[in-house]
Every structure is written in C-alpha cells, then in structure tokens.
PDB file of N, CA, C and O in Angstrom, chain B, residues numbered from 101:
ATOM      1  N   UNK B 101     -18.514  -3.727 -10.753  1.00  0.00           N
ATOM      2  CA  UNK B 101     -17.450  -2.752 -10.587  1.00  0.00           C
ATOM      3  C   UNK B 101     -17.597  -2.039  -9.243  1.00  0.00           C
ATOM      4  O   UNK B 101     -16.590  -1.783  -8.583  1.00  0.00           O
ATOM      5  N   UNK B 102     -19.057  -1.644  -8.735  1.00  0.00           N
ATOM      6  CA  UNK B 102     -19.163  -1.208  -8.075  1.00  0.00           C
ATOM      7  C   UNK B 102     -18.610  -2.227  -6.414  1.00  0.00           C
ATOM      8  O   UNK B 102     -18.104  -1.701  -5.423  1.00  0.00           O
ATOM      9  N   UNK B 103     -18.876  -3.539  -6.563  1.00  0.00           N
ATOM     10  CA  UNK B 103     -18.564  -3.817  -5.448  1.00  0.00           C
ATOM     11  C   UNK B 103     -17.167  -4.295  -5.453  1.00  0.00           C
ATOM     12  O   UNK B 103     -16.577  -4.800  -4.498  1.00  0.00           O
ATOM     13  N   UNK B 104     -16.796  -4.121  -6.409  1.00  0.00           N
ATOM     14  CA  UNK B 104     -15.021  -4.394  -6.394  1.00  0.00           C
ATOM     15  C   UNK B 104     -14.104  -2.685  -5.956  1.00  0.00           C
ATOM     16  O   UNK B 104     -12.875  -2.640  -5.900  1.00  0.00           O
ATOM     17  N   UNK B 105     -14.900  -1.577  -5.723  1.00  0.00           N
ATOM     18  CA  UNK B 105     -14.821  -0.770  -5.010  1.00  0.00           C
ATOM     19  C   UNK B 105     -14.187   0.638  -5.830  1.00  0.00           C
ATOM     20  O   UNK B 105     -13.601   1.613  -5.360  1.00  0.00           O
ATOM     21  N   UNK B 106     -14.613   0.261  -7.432  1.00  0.00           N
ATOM     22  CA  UNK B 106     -14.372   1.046  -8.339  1.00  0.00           C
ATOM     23  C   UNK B 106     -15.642   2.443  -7.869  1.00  0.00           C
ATOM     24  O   UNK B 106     -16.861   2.340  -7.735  1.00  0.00           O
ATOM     25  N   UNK B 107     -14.862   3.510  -7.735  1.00  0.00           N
ATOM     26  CA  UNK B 107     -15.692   5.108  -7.439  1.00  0.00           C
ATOM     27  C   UNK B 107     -16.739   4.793  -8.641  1.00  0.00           C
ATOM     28  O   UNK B 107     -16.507   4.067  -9.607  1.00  0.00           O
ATOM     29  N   UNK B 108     -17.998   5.531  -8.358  1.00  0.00           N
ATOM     30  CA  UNK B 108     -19.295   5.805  -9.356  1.00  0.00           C
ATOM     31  C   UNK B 108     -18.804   6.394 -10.546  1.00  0.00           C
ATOM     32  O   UNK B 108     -18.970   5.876 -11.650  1.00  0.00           O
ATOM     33  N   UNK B 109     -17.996   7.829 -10.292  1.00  0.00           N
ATOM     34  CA  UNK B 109     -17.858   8.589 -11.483  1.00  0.00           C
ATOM     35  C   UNK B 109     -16.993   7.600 -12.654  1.00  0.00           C
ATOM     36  O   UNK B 109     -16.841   7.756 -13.865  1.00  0.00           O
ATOM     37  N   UNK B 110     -16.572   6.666 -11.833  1.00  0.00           N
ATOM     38  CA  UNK B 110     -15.037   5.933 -13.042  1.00  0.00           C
ATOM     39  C   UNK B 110     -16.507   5.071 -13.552  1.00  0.00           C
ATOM     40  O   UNK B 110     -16.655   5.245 -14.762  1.00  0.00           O
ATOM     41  N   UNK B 111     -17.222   4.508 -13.166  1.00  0.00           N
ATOM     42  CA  UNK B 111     -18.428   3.759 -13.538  1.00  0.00           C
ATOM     43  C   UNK B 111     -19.000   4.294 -14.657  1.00  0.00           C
ATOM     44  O   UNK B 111     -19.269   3.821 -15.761  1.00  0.00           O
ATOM     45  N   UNK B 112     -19.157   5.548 -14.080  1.00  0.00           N
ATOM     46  CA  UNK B 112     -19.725   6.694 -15.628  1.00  0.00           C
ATOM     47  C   UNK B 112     -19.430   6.872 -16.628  1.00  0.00           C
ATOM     48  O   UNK B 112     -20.061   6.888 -17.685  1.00  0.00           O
ATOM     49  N   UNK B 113     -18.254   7.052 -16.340  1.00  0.00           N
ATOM     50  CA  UNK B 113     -17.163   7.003 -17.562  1.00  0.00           C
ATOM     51  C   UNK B 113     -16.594   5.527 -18.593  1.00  0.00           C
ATOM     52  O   UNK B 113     -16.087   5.397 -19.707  1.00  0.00           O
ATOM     53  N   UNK B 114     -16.962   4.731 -17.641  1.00  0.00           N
ATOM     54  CA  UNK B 114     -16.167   3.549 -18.497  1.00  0.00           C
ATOM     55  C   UNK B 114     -17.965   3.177 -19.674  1.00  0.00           C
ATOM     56  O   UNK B 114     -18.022   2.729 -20.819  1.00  0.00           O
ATOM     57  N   UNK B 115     -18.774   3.476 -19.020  1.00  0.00           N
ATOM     58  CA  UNK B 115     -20.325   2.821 -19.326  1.00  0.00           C
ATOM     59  C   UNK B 115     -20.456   4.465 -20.501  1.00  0.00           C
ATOM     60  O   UNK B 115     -21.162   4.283 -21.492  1.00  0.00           O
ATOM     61  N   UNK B 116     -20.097   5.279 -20.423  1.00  0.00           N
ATOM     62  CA  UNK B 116     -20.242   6.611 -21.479  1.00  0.00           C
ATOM     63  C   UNK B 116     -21.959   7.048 -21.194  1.00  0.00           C
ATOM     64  O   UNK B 116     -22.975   7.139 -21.883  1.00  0.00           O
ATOM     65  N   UNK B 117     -21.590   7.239 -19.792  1.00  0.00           N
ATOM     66  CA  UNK B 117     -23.295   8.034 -19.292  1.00  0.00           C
ATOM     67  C   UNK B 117     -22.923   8.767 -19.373  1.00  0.00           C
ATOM     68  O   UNK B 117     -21.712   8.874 -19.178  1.00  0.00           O
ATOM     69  N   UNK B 118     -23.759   9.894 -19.749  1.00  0.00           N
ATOM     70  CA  UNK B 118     -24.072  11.382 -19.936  1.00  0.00           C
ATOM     71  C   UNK B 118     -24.344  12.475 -18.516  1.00  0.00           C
ATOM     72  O   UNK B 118     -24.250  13.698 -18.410  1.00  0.00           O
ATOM     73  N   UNK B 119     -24.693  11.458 -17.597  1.00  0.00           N
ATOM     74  CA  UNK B 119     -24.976  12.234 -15.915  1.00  0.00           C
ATOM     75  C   UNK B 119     -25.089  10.989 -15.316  1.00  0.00           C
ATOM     76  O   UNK B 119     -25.834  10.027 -15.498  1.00  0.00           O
ATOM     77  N   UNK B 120     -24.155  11.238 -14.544  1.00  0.00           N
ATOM     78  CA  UNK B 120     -24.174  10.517 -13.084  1.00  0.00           C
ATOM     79  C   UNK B 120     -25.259   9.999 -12.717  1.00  0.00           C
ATOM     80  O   UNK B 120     -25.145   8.796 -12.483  1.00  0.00           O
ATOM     81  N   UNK B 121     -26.399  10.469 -12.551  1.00  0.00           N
ATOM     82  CA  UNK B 121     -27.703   9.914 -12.256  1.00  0.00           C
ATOM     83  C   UNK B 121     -28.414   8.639 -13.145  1.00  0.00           C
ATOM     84  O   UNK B 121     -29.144   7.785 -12.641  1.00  0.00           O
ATOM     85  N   UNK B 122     -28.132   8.693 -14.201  1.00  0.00           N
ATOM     86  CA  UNK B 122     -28.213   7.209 -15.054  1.00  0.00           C
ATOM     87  C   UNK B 122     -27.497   6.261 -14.615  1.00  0.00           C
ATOM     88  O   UNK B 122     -27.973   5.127 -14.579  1.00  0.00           O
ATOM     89  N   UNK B 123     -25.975   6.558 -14.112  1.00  0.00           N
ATOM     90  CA  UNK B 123     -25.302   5.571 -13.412  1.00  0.00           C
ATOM     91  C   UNK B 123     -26.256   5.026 -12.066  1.00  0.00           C
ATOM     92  O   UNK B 123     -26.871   3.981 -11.856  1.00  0.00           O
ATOM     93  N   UNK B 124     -26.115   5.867 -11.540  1.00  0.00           N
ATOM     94  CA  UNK B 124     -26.987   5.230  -9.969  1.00  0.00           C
ATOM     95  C   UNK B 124     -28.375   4.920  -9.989  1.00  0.00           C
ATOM     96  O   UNK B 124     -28.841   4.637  -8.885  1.00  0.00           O
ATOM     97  N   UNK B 125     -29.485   4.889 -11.359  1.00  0.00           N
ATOM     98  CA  UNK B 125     -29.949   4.028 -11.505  1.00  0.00           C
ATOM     99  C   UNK B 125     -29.431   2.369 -11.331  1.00  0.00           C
ATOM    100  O   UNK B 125     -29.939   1.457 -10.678  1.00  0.00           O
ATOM    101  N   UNK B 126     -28.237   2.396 -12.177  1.00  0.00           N
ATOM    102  CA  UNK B 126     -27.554   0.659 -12.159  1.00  0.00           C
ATOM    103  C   UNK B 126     -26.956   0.255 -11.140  1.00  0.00           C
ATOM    104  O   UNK B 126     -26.837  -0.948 -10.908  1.00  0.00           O
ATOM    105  N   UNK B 127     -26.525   1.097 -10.438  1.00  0.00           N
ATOM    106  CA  UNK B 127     -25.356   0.524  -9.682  1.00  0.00           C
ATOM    107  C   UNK B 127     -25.864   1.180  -7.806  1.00  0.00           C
ATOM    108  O   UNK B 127     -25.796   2.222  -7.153  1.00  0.00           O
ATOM    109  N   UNK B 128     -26.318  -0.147  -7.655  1.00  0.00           N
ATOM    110  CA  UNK B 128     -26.597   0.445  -6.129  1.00  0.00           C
ATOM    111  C   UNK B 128     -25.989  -0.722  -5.096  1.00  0.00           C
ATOM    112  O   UNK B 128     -25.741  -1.917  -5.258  1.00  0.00           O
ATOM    113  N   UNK B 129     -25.867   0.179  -3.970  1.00  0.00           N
ATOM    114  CA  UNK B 129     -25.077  -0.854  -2.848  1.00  0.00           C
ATOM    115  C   UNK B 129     -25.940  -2.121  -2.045  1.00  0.00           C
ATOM    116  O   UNK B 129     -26.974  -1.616  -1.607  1.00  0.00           O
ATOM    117  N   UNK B 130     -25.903  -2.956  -1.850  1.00  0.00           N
ATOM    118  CA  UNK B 130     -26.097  -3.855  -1.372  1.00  0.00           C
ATOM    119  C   UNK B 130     -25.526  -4.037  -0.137  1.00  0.00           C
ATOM    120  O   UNK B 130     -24.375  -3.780   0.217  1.00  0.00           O
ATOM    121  N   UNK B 131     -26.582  -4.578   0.581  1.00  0.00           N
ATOM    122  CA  UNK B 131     -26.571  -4.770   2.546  1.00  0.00           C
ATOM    123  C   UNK B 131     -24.620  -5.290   3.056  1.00  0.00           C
ATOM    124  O   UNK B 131     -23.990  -4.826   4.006  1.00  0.00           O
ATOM    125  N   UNK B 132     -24.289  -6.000   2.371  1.00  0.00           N
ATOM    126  CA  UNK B 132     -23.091  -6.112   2.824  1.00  0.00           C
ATOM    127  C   UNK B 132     -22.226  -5.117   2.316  1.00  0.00           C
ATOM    128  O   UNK B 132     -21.203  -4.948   2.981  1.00  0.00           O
ATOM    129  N   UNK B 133     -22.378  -4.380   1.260  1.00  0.00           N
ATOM    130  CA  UNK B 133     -21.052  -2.999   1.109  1.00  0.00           C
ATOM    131  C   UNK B 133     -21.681  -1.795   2.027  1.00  0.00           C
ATOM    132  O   UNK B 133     -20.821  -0.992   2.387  1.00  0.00           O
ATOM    133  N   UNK B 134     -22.360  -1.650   2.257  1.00  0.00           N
ATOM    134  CA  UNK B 134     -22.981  -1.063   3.458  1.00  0.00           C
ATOM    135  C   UNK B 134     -22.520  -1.508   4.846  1.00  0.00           C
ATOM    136  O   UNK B 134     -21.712  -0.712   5.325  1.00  0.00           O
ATOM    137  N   UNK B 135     -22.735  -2.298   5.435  1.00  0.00           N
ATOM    138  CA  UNK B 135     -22.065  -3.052   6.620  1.00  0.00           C
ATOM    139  C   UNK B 135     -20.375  -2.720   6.305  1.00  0.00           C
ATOM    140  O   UNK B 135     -19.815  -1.945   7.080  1.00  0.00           O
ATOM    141  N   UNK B 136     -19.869  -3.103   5.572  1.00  0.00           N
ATOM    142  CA  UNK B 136     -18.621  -2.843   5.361  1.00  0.00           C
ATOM    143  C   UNK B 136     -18.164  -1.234   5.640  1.00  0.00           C
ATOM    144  O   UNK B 136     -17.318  -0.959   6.491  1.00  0.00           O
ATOM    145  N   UNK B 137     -18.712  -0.400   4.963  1.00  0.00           N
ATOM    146  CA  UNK B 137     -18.375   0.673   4.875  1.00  0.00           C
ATOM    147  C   UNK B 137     -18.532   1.168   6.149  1.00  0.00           C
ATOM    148  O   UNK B 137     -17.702   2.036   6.419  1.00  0.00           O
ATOM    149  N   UNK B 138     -19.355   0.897   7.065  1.00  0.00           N
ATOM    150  CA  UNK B 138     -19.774   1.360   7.921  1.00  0.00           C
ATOM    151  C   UNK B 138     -18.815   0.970   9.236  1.00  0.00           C
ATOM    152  O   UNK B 138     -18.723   1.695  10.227  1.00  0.00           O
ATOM    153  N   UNK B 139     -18.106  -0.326   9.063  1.00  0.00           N
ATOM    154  CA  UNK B 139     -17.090  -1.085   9.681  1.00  0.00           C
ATOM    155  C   UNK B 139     -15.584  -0.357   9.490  1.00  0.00           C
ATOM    156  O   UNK B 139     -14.628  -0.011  10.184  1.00  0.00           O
ATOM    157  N   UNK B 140     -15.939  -0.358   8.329  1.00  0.00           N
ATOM    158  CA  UNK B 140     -14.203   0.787   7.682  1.00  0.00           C
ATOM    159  C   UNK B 140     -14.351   2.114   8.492  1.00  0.00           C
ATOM    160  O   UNK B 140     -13.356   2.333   9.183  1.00  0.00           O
ATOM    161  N   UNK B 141     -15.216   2.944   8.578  1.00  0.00           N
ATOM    162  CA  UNK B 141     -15.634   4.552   9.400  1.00  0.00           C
ATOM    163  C   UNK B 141     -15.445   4.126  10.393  1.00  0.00           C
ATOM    164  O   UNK B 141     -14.435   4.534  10.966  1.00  0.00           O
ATOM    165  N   UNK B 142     -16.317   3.090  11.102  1.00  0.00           N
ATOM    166  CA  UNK B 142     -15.840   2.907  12.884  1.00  0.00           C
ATOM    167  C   UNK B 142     -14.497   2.424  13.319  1.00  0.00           C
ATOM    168  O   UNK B 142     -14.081   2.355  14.475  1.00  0.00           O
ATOM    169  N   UNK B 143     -13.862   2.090  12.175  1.00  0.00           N
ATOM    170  CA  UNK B 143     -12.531   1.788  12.686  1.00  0.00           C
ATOM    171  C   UNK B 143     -11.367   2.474  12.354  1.00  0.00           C
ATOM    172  O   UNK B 143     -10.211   2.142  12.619  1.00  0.00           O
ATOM    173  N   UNK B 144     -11.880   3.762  11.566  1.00  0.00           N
ATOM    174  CA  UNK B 144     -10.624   4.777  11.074  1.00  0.00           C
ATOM    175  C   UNK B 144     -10.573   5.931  12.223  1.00  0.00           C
ATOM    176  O   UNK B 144     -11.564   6.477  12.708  1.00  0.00           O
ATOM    177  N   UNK B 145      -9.256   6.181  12.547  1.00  0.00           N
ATOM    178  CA  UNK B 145      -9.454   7.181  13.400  1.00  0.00           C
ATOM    179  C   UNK B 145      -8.648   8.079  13.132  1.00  0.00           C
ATOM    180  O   UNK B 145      -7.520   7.785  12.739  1.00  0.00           O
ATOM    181  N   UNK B 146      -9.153   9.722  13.327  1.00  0.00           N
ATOM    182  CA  UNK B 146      -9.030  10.893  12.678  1.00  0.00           C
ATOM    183  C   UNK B 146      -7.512  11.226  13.179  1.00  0.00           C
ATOM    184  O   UNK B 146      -6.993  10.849  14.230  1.00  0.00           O
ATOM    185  N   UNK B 147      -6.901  12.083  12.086  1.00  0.00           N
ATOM    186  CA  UNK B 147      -5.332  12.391  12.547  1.00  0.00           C
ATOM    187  C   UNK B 147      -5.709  13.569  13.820  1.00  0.00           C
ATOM    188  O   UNK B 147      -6.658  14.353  13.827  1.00  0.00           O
ATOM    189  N   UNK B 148      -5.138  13.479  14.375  1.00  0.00           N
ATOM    190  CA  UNK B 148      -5.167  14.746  15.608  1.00  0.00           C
ATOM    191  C   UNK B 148      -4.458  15.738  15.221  1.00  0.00           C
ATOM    192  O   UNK B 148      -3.365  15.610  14.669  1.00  0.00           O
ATOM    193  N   UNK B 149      -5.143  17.074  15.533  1.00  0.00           N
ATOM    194  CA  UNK B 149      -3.616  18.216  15.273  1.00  0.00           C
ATOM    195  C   UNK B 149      -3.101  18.248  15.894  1.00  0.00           C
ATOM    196  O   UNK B 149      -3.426  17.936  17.040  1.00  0.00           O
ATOM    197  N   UNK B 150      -1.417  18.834  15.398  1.00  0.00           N
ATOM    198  CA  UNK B 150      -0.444  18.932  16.634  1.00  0.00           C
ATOM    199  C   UNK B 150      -0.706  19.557  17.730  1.00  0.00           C
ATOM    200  O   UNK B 150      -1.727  20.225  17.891  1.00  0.00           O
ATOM    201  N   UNK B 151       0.095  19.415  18.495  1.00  0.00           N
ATOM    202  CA  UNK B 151       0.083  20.106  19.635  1.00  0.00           C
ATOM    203  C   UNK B 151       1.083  21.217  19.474  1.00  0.00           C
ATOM    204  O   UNK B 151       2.152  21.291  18.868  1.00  0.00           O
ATOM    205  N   UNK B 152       0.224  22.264  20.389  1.00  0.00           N
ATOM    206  CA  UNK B 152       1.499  23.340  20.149  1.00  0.00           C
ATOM    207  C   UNK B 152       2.754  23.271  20.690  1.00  0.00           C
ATOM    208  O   UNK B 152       2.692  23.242  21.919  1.00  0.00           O
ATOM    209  N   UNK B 153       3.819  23.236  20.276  1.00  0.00           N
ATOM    210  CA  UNK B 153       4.772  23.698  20.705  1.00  0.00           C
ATOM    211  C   UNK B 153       5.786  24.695  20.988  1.00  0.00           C
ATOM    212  O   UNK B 153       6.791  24.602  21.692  1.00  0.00           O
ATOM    213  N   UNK B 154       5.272  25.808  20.212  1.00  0.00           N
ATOM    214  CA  UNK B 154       5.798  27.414  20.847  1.00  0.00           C
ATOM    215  C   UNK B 154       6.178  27.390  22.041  1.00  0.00           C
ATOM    216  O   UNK B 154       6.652  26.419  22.632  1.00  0.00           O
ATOM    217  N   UNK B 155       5.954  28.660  22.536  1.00  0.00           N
ATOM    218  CA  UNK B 155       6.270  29.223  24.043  1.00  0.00           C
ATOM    219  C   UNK B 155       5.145  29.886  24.518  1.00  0.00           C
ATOM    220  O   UNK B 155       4.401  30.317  23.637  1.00  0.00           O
ATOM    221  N   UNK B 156       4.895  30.037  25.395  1.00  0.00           N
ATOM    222  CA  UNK B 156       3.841  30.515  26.228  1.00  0.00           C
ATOM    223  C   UNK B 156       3.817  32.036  25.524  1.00  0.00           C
ATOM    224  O   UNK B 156       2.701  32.310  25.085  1.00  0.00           O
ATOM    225  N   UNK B 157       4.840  33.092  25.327  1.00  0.00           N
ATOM    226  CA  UNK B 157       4.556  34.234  25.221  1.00  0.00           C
ATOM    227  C   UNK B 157       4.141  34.549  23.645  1.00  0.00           C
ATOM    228  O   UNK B 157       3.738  35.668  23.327  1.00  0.00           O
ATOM    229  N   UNK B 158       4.293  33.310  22.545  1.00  0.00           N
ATOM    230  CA  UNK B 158       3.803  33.533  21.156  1.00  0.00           C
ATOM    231  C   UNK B 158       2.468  32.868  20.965  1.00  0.00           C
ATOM    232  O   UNK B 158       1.826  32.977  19.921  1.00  0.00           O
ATOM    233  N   UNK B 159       2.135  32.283  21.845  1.00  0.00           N
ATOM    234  CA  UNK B 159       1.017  32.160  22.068  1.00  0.00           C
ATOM    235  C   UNK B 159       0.067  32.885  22.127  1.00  0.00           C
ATOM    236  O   UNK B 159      -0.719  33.121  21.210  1.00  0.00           O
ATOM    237  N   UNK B 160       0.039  33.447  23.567  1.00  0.00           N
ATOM    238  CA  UNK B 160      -0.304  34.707  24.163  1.00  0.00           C
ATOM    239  C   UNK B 160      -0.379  36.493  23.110  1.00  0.00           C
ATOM    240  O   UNK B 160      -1.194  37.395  22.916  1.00  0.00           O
ATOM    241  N   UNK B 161       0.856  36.181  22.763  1.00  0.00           N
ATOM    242  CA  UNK B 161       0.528  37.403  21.231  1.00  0.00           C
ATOM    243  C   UNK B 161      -0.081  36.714  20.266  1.00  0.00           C
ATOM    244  O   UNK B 161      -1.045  37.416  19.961  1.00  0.00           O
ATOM    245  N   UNK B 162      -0.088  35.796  19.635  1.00  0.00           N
ATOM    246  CA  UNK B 162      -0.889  35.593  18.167  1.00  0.00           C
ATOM    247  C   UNK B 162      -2.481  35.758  18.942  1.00  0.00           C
ATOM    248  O   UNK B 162      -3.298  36.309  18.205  1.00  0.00           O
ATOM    249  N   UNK B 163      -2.933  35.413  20.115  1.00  0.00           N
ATOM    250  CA  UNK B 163      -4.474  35.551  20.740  1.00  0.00           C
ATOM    251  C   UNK B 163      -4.462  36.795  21.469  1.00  0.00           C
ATOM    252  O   UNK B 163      -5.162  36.993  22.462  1.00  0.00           O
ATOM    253  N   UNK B 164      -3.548  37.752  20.899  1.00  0.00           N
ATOM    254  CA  UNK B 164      -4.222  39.279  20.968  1.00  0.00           C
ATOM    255  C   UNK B 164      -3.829  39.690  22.851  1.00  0.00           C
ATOM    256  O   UNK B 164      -3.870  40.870  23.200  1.00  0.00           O
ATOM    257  N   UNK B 165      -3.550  38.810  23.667  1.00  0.00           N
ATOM    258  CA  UNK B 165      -3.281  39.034  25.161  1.00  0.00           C
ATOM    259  C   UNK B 165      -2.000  39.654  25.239  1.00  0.00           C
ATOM    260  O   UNK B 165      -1.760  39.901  26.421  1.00  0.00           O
ATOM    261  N   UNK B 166      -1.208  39.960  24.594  1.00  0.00           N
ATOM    262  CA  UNK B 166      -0.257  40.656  24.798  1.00  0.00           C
ATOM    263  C   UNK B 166       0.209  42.024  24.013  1.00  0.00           C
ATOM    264  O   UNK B 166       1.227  42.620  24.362  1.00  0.00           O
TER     265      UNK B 166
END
C-alpha cells in the first residue's frame, strides 16, 4: 500500500493499529520511493507571491512612511 502511494495514517486505519508507530514498524520506504520522492521535490516549483500591484502611495502608507 505503501508503495502504491497510499498516506501511512490510511495504512493505520485500514490494518486497525492503535498508534501510528506500530504502523511504521511494517511499512518502511525502500531506496527507490526515496529516489523518487526526492525527484518529485526537485522538480516542483514553489507558487510565487503576487506581485504588488497598488500604487506607490498605498504602499508607502500600509509601511508606516506616510
């Protein structure tokens, strides 16, 4: 389950463990879901915040300069 990319806690639940930590006794990652995961992070890239688009002078008041 785990490497078909089912979350731990749904693991917990379907198996009727009592704490999470009995689960991750069973269920640990292996060298290639590791590599993977690590491939998925280097290739996601973060949303940017907008850019402002106000005006120079509401700017300038919400940062107290005016």
């Amino acid at each position: 389950m785990l490497r078909a990319g089912v979350p731990l806690p749904h693991i917990k639940e379907f198996l009727v463990h009592a704490n999470i930590s009995t689960t991750s006794i069973y269920a640990s990652a292996d060298n290639q879901m590791v590599r993977e995961a690590i491939q998925r992070a280097g290739s996601a890239t973060p949303d940017l915040a907008p850019l402002w688009t106000g005006g120079d002078d509401m700017i300038l008041q919400l940062a107290g300069l005016r």
